[in-house]
PDB file of N, CA, C and O in Angstrom:
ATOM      1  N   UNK A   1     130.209  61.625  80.551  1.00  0.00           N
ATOM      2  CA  UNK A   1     129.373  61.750  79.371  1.00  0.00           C
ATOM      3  C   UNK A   1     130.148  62.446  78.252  1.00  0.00           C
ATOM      4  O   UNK A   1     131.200  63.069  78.391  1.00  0.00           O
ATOM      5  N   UNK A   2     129.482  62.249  77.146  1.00  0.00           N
ATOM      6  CA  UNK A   2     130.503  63.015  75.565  1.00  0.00           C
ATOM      7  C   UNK A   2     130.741  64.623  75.766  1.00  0.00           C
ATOM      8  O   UNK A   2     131.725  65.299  75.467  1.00  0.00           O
ATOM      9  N   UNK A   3     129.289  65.067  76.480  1.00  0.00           N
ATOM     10  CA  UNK A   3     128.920  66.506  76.630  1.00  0.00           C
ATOM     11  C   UNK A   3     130.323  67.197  77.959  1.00  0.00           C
ATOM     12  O   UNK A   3     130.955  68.246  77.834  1.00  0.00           O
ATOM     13  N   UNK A   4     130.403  66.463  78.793  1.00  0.00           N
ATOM     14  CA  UNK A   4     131.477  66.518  79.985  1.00  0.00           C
ATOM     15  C   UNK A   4     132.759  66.153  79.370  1.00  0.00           C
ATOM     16  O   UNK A   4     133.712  66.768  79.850  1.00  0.00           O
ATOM     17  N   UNK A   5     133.081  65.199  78.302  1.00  0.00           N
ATOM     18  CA  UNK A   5     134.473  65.346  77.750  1.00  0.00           C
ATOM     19  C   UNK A   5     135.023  66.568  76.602  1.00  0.00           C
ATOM     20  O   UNK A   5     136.161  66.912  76.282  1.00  0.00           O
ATOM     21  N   UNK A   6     133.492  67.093  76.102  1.00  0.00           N
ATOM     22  CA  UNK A   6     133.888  68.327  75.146  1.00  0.00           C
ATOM     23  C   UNK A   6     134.071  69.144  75.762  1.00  0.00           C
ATOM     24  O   UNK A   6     135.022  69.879  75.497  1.00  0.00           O
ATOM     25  N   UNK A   7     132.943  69.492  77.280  1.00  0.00           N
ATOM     26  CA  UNK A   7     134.070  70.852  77.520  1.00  0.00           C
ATOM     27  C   UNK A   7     135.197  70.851  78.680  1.00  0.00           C
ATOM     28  O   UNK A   7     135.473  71.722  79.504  1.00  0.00           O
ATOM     29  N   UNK A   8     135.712  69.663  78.473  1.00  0.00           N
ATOM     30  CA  UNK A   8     137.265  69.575  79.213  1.00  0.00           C
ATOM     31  C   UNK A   8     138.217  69.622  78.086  1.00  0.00           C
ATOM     32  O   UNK A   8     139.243  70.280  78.254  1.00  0.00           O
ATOM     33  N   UNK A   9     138.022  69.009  76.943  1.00  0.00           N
ATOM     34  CA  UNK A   9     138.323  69.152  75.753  1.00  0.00           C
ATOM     35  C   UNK A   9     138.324  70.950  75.425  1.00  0.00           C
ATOM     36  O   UNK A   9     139.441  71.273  75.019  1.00  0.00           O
ATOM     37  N   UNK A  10     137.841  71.551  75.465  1.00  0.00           N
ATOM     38  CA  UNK A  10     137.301  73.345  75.132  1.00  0.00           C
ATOM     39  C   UNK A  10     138.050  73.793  76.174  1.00  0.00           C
ATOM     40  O   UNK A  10     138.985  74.561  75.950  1.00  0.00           O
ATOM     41  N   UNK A  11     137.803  73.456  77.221  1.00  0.00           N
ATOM     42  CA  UNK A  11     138.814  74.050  78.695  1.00  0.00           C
ATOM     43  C   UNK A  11     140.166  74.411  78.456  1.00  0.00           C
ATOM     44  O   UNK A  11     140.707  75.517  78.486  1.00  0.00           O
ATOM     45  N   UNK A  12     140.833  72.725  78.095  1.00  0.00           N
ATOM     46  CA  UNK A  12     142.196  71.970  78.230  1.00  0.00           C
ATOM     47  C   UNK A  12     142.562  73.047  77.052  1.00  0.00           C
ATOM     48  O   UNK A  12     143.790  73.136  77.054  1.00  0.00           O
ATOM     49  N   UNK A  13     142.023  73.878  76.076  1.00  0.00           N
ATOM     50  CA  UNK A  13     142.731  74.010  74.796  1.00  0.00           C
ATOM     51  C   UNK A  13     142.568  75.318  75.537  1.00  0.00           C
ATOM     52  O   UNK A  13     143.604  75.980  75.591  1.00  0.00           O
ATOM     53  N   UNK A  14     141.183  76.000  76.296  1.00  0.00           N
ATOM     54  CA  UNK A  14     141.801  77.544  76.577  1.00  0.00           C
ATOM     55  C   UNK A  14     143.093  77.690  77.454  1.00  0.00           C
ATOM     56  O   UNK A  14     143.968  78.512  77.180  1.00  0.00           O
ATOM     57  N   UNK A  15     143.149  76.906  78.444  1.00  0.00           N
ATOM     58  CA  UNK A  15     144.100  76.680  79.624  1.00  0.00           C
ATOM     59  C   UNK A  15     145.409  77.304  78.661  1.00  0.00           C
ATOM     60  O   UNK A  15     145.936  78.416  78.684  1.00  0.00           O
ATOM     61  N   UNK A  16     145.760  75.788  77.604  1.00  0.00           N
ATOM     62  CA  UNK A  16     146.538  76.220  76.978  1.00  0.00           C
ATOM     63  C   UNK A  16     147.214  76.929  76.466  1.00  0.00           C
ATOM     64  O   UNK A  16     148.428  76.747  76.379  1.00  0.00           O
ATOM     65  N   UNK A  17     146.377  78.281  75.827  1.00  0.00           N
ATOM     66  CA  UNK A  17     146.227  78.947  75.141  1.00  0.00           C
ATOM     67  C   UNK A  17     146.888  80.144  76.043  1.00  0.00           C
ATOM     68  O   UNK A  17     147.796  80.933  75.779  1.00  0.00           O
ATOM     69  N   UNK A  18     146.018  79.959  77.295  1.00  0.00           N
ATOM     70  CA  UNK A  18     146.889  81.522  78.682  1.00  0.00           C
ATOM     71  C   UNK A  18     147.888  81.251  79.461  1.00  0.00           C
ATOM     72  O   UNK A  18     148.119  81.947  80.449  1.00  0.00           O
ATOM     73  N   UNK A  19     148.721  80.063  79.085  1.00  0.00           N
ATOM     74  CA  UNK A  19     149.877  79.922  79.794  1.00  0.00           C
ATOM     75  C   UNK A  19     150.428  81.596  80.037  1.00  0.00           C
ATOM     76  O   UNK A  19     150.065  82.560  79.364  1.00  0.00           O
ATOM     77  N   UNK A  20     151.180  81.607  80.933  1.00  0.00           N
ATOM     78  CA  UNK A  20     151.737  82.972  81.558  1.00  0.00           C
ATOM     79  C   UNK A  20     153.012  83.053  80.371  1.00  0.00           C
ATOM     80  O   UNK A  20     153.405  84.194  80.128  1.00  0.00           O
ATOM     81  N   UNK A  21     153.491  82.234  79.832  1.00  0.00           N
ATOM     82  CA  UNK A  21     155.107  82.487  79.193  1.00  0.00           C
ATOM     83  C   UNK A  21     154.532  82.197  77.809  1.00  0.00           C
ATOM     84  O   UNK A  21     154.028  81.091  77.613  1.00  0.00           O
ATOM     85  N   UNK A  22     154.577  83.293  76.637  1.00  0.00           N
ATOM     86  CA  UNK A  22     154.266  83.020  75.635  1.00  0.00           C
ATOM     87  C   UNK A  22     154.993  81.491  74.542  1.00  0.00           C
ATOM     88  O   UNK A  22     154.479  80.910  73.587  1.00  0.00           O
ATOM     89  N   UNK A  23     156.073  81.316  75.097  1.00  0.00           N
ATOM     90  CA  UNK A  23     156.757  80.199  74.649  1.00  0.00           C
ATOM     91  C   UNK A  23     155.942  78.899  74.999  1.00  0.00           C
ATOM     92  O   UNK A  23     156.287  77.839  74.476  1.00  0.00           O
ATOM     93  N   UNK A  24     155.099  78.932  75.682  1.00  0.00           N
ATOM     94  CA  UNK A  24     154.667  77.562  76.323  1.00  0.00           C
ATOM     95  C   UNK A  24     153.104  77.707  75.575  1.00  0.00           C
ATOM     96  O   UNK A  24     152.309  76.792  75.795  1.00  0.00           O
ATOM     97  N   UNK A  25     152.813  78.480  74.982  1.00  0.00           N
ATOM     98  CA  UNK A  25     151.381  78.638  74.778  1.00  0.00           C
ATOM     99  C   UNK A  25     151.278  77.851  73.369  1.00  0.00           C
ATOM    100  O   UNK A  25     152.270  77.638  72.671  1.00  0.00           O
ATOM    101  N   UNK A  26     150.047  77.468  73.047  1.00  0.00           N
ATOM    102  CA  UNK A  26     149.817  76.727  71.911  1.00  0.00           C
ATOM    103  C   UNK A  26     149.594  77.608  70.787  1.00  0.00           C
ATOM    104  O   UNK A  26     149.129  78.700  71.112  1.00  0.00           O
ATOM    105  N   UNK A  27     149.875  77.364  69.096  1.00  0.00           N
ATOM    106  CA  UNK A  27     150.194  78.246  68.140  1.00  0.00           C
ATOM    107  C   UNK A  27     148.535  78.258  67.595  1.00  0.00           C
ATOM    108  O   UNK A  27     147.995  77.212  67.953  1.00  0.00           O
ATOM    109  N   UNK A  28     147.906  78.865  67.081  1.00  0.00           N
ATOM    110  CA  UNK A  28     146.835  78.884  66.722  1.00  0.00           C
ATOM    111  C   UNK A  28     146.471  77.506  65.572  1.00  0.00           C
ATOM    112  O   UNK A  28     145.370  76.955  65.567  1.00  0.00           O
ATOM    113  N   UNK A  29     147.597  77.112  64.658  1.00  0.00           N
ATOM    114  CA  UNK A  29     146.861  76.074  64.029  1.00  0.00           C
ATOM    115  C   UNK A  29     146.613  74.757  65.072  1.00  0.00           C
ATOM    116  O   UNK A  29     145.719  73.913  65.014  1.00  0.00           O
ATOM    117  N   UNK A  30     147.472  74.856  65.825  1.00  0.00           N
ATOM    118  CA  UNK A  30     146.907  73.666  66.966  1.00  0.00           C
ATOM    119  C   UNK A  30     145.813  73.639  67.605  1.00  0.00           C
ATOM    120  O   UNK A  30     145.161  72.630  67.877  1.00  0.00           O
ATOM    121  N   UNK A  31     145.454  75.235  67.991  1.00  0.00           N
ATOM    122  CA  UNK A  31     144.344  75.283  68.464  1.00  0.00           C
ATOM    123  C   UNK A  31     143.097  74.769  67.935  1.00  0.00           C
ATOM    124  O   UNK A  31     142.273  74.110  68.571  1.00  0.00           O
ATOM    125  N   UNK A  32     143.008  75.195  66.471  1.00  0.00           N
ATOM    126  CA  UNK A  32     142.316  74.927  64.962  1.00  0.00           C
ATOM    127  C   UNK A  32     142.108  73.020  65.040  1.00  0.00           C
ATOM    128  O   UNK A  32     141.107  72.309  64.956  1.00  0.00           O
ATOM    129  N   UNK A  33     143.126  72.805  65.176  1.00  0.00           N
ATOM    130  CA  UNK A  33     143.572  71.564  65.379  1.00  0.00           C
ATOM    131  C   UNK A  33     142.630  70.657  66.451  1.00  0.00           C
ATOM    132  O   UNK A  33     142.154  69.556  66.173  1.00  0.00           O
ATOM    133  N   UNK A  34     142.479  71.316  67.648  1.00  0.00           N
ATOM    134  CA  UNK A  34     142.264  70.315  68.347  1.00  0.00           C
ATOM    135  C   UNK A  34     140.598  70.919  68.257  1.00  0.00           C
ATOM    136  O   UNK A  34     140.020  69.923  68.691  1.00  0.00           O
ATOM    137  N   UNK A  35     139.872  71.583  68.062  1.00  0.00           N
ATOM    138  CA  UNK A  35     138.925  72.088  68.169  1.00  0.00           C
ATOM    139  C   UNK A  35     137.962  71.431  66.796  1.00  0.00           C
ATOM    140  O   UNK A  35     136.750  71.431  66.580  1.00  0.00           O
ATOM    141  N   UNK A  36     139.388  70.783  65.867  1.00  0.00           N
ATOM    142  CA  UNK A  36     138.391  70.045  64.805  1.00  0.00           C
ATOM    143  C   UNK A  36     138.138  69.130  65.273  1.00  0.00           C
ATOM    144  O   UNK A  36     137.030  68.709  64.942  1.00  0.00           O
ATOM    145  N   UNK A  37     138.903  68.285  66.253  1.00  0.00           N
ATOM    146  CA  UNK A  37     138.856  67.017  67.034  1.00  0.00           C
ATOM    147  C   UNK A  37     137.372  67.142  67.983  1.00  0.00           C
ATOM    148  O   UNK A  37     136.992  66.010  68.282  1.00  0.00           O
ATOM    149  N   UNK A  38     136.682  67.959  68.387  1.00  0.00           N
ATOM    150  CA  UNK A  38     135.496  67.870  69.506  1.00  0.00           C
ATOM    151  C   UNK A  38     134.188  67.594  68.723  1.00  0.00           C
ATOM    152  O   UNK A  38     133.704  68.395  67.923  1.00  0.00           O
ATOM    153  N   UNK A  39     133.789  66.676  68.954  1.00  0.00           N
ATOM    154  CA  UNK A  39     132.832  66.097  68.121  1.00  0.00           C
ATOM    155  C   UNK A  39     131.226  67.430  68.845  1.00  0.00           C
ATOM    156  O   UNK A  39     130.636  67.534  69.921  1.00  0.00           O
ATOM    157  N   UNK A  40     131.163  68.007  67.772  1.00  0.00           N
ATOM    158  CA  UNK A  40     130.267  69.066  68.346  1.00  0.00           C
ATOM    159  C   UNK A  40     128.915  68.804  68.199  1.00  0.00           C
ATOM    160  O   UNK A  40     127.985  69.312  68.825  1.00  0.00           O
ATOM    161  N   UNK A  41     128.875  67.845  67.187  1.00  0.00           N
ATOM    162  CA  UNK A  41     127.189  67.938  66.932  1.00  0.00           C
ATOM    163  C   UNK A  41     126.696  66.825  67.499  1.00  0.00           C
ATOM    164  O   UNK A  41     125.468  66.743  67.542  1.00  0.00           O
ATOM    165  N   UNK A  42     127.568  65.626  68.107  1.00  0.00           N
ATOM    166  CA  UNK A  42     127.132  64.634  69.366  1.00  0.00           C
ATOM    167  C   UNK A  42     126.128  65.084  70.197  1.00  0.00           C
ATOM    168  O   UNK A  42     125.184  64.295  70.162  1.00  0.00           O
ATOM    169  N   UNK A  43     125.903  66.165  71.042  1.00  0.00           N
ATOM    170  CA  UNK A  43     125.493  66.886  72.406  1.00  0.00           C
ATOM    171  C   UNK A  43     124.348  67.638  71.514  1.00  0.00           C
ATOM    172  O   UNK A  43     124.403  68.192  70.417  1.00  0.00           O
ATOM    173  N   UNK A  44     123.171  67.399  72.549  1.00  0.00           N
ATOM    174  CA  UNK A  44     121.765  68.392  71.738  1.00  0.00           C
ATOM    175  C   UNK A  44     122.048  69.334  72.199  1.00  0.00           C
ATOM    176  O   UNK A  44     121.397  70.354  71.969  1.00  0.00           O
TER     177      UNK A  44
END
């Protein structure tokens, strides 16, 4: 469902975000980035 791909979508970007090696972690405008991508107002 849309509601089950946003928060794998929300997950996939925190995951990201706590990589253990700061080099591997995502920069905040990406984050910005992909979080404009989750269609939020789809899901009641």
């Amino acid at each position: 469902t849309l509601r089950n791909e946003m928060l794998v979508m929300i997950m996939e970007t925190g995951l990201s975000c706590s990589r253990k090696s700061p080099t591997e972690r995502v920069d905040m405008k990406e984050v910005v980035a992909r979080l404009k991508m989750i269609p939020w107002k789809a899901s009641p």
